[in-house]
C-alpha positions in Angstrom: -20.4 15.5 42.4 -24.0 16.5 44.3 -23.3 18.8 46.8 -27.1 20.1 47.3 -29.9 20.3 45.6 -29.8 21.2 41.9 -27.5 20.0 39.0 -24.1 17.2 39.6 -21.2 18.9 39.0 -18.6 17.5 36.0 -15.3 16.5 36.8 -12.7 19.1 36.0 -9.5 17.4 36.7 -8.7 13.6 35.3 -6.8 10.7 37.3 -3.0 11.9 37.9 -3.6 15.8 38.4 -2.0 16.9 41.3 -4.7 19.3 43.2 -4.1 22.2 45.6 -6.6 23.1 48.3 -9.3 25.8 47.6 -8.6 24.2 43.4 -12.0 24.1 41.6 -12.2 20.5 40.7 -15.8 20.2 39.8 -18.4 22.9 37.7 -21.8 23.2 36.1 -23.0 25.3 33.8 -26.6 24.7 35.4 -28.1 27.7 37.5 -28.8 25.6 39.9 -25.9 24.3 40.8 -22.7 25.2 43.0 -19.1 24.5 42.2 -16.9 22.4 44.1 -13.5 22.9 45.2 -10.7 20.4 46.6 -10.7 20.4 50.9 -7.2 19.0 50.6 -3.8 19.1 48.6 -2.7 15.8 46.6 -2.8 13.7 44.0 -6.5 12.4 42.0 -6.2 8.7 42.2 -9.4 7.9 40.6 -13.2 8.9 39.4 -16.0 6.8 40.1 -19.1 6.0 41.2 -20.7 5.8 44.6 -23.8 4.9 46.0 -25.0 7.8 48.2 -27.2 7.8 51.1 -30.5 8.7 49.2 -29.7 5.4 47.7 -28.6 7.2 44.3 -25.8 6.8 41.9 -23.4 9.8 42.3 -20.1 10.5 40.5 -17.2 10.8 42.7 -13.1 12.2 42.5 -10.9 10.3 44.8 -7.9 12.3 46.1 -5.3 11.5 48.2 -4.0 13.9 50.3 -0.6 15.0 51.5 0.4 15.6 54.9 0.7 19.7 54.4 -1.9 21.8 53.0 -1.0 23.9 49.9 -3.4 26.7 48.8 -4.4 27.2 45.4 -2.5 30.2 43.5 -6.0 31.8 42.3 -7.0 32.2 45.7 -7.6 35.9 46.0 -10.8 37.8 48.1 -13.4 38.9 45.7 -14.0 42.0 44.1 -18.0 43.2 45.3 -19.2 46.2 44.3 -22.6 45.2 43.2 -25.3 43.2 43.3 -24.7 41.7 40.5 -20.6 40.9 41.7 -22.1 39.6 45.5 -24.2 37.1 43.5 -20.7 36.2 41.2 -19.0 36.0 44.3 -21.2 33.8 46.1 -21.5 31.7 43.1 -17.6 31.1 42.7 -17.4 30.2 46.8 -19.4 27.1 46.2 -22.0 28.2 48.5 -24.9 25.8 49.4 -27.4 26.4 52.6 -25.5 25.3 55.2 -28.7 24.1 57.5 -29.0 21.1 55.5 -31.3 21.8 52.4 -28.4 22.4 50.3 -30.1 25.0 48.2 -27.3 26.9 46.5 -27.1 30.4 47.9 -26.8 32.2 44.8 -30.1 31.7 43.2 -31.8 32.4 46.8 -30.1 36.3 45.9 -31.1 36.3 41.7 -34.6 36.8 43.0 -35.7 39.7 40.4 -36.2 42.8 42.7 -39.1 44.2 40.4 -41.3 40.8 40.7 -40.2 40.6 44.8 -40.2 43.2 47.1 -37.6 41.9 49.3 -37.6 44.0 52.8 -36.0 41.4 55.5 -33.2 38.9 55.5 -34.2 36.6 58.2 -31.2 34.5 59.6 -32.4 31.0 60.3 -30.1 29.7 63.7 -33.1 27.5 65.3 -31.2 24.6 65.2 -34.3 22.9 66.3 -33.6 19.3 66.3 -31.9 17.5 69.5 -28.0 17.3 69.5 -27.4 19.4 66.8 -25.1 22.5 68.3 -23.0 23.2 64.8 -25.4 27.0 64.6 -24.9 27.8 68.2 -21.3 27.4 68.2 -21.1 29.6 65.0 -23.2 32.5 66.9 -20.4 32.3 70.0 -17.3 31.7 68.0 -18.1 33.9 64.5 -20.6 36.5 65.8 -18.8 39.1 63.7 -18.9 37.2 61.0 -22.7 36.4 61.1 -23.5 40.6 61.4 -21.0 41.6 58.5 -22.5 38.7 55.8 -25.7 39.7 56.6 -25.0 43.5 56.1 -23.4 42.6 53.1 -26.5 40.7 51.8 -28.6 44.4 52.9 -26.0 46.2 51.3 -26.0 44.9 48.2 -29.3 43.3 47.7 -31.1 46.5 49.0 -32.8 44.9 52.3 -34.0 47.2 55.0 -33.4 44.7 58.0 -32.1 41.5 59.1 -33.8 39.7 61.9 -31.8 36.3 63.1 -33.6 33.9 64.9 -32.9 31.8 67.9 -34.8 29.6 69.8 -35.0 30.6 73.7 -33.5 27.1 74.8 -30.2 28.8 73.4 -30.1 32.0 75.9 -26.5 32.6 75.7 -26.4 32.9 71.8 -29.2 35.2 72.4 -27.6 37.7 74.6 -23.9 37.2 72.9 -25.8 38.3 69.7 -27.3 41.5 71.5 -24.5 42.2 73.0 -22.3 42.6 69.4 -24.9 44.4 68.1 -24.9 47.0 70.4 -21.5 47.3 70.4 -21.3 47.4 66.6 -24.5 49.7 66.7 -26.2 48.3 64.3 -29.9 49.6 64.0 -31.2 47.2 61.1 -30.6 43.6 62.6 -32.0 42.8 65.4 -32.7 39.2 67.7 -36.4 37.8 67.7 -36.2 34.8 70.8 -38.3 31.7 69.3 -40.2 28.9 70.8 -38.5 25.9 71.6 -40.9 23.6 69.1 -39.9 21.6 66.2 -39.6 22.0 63.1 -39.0 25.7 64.1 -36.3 26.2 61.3 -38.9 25.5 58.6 -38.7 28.1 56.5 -42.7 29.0 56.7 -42.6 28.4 60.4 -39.7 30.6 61.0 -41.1 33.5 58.7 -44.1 33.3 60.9 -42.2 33.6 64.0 -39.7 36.3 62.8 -42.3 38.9 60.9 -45.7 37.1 61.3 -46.4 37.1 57.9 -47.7 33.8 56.3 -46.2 32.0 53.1 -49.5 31.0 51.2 -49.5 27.3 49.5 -47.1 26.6 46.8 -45.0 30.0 47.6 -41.5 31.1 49.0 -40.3 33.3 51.2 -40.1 36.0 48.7 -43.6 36.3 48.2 -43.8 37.9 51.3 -40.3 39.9 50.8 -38.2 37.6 52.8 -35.0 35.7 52.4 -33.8 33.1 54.2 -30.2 32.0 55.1 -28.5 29.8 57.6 -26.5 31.1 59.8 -23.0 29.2 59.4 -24.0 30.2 55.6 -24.2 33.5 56.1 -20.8 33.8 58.3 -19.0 31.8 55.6 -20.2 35.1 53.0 -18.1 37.7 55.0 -15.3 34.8 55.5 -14.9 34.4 51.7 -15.2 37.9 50.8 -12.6 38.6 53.7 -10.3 35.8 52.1 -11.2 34.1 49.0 -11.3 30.8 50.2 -14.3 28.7 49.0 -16.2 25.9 50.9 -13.9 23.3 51.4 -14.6 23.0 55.1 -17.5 22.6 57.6 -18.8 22.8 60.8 -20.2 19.5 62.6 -21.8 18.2 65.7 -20.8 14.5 66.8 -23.1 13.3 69.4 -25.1 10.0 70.1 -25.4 7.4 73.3 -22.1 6.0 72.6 -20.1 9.1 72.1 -17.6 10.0 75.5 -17.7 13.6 74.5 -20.2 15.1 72.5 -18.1 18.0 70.0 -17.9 20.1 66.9 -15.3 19.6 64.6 -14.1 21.5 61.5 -14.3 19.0 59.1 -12.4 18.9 55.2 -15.5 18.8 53.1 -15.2 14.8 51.0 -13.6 13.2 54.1 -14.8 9.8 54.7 -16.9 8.8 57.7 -14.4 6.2 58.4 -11.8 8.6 58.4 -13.6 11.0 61.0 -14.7 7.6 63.0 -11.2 7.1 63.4 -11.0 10.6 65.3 -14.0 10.7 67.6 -14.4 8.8 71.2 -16.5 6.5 71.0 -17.1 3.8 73.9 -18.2 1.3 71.6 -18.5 0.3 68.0 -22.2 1.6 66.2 -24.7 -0.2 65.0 -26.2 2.9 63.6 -24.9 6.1 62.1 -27.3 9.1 61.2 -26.0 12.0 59.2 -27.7 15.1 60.2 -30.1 15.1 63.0 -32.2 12.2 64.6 -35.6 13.6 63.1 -34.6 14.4 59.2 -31.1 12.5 59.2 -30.2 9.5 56.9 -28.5 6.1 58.1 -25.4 5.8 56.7 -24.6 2.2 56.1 -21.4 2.7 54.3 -18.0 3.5 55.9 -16.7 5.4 52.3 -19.5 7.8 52.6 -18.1 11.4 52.6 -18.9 14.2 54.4 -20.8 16.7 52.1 -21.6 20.2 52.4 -25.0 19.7 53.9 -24.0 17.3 56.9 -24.4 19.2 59.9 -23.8 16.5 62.2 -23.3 13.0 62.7 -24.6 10.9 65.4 -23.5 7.5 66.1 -26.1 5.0 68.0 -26.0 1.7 70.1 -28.6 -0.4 70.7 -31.4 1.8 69.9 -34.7 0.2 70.9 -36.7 -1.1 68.0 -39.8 -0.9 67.1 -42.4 -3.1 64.7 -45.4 -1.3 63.0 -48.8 -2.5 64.2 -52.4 -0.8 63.0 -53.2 2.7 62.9 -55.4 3.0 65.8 -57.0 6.3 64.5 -55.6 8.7 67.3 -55.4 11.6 65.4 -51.8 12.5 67.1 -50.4 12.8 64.0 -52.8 15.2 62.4 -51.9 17.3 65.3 -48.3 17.1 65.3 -48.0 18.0 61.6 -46.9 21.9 61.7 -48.7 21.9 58.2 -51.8 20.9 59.3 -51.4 17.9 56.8 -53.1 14.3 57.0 -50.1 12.2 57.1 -52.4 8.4 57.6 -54.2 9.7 54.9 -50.4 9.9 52.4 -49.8 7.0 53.5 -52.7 5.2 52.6 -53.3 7.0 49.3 -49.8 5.8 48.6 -50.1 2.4 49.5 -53.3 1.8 47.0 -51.1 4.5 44.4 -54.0 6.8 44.1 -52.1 9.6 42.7 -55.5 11.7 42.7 -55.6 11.4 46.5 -51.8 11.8 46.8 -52.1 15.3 44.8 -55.5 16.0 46.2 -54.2 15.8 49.9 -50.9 18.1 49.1 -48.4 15.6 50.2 -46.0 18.1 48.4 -46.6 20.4 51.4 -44.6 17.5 54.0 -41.4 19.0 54.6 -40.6 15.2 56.1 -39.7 16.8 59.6 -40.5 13.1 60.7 -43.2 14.3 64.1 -45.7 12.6 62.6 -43.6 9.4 62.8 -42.1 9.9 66.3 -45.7 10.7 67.7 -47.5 7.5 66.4 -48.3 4.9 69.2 -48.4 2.4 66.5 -44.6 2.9 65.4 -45.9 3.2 61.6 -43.1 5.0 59.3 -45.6 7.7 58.3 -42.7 10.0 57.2 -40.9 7.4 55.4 -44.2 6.8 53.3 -44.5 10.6 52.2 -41.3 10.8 50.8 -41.7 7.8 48.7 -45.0 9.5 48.1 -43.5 12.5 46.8 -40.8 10.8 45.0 -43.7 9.4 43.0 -45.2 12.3 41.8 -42.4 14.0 41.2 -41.3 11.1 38.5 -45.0 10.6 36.9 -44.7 14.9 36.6 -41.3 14.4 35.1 -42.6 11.6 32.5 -46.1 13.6 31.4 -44.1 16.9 30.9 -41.3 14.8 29.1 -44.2 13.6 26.9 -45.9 16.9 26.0 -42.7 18.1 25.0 -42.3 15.1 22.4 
């Protein structure tokens, strides 16, 4: 019932329904939030709870499928001829970023146009972290796609341009992008190469690299009149107002040391990982499983886990090396490798002795977790791991004292 970031969804079907595919089985009357719709057609065989991979207790429906595929009745392509109807449209699809945040879409396009002066809709297709080639497949197989959502987002949302970047490892993305733009002569979107360097599909660092403006501290995009979507996200906008059919399928890379052929699949949104292990080649059985990529993924220690609208890949590992923690030797390297110019030894110690001053005082807030400061460290120490349960911390002690004012 978390899909992305923002407010669980509540069950809307009970134990017996018989579901259709594209059926909205899940909705919150949150604004942030995204509804979720049934990737399959069968029977609800039970609702319960599920430990996910953030460790948290999630509600789950449990539906067994059929062998054919029936499509929901209400299934019909939306009805746009405003703002306010691309933003109602959006909203119904069950659209979260794609890219892995999970942000839902539609409150990235209710930014009020009188507070922000939104000029540029930059398309985020870095796909900066190794393996991952989910983006790049969507820029050779859905080009089309990827121009007509984004003119739909300038059409209706008023934005002058849209600029969609790639990183210059991917040259054939880059020219098959020119090369439909030109034939679709379109004037306002345009291809800006980027450096191969990670975390280049931050959102700051990419806004840099597309416009050279700078998001200040503590800001978004918007400040600086940009929006940010994901590429496959942006696609799926012209898909679902081509067809009506909501997010009840994704894109994914399987890769990893002990995978015969590394490939993208189309993958039924809920579908277990033990199902999909059961169609992947694999040489031999993992000891490690990583949902997403190898530098902000999660291990995934449970074969029931599903796939969810924000994996983007799954690796599967075999005897990785591993690696004990020893003393920070005061290098500096990861000082240097922080893209945020951050002082991760310094979290990690402020964390360690709970001084929340120094937590707060050092802007652990800022760590987007891209996890360089934790490959880069000669000692092995899990710097990364540390801010997040740094941030986590704050987050909850903000929670409680605003909990208490309002009492």
């Amino acid at each position: 019932m978390t899909q992305g970031i923002g407010t669980p969804c509540v069950p809307l079907v009970k134990v017996g329904d018989f579901i259709k595919t594209g059926q909205l089985i899940a909705d919150s009357e949150a604004f942030v939030s995204a509804p979720i719709h049934s990737s399959v057609t069968g029977k609800v065989s039970a609702e319960r709870s599920i430990l996910d991979i953030n460790g948290n207790r999630d509600g789950a429906i449990v539906i067994i499928p059929e062998q054919k595929i029936t499509m929901c009745d209400k299934i019909k392509p939306p009805v746009i001829e405003s703002r306010a109807d691309l933003i109602k449209a959006v909203r119904n699809s069950g659209l979260v970023g794609l890219g892995g945040a999970g942000f839902p879409t539609h409150v990235k396009l209710s930014y009020d146009p009188e507070k922000f002066n939104i000029d540029t809709l930059v398309i985020n297709g870095a796909e900066c972290e190794p393996y991952i080639t989910s983006d790049y497949r969507e820029f050779m197989e859905n080009a089309e796609d990827v121009i007509n959502g984004a003119k739909l987002v300038m059409k209706w949302c008023e934005i002058e341009r849209t600029i969609i970047g790639i990183e210059k490892s991917n040259p054939n993305a880059i020219r098959h992008m020119r090369e439909v733009i030109e034939e679709k002569n379109e004037k306002n979107i345009t291809v800006c190469p980027l450096p191969t360097n990670f975390p280049q599909g931050a959102e700051k660092v990419l806004v840099y690299n597309t416009t050279r403006r700078v998001v200040k501290e503590r800001q978004l995009p918007m400040s600086v009149g940009c929006v940010i979507l994901n590429v496959s996200s942006t696609a799926f906008i012209a898909q679902y107002a081509r067809t009506g059919i909501p997010l009840i399928s994704r894109r994914l890379t399987v890769d990893g040391n002990i995978v015969n052929k590394a490939s993208n699949y189309s993958v039924p949104i809920g579908m277990t990982l033990g199902e999909l292990m059961k169609k992947v080649d694999l040489r031999l059985q993992p000891d490690r499983i990583i949902y997403g990529g190898p530098m902000m993924g999660k291990s995934v220690y449970d074969p029931d886990t599903p796939i969810c609208k924000t994996t983007g890949a799954v690796l599967f590992f075999k005897n990785l090396p591993e690696y004990k923690p020893t003393a920070c030797i005061r290098c500096g390297k990861c000082l240097r490798a922080c893209s945020m110019n951050l002082m991760p030894t310094e979290f990690m110690k402020a964390y360690e002795m709970r001084d929340l001053k120094m937590m707060k005082k050092l802007r652990v807030d800022l760590c987007m977790e891209c996890g360089s400061c934790s490959y880069i460290c000669p000692a092995r120490r899990n710097l990364t791991e540390r801010n997040k349960l740094a941030k986590e911390l704050l987050q909850k002690l903000e929670k409680n004292n605003k909990e208490i004012k309002t009492k």
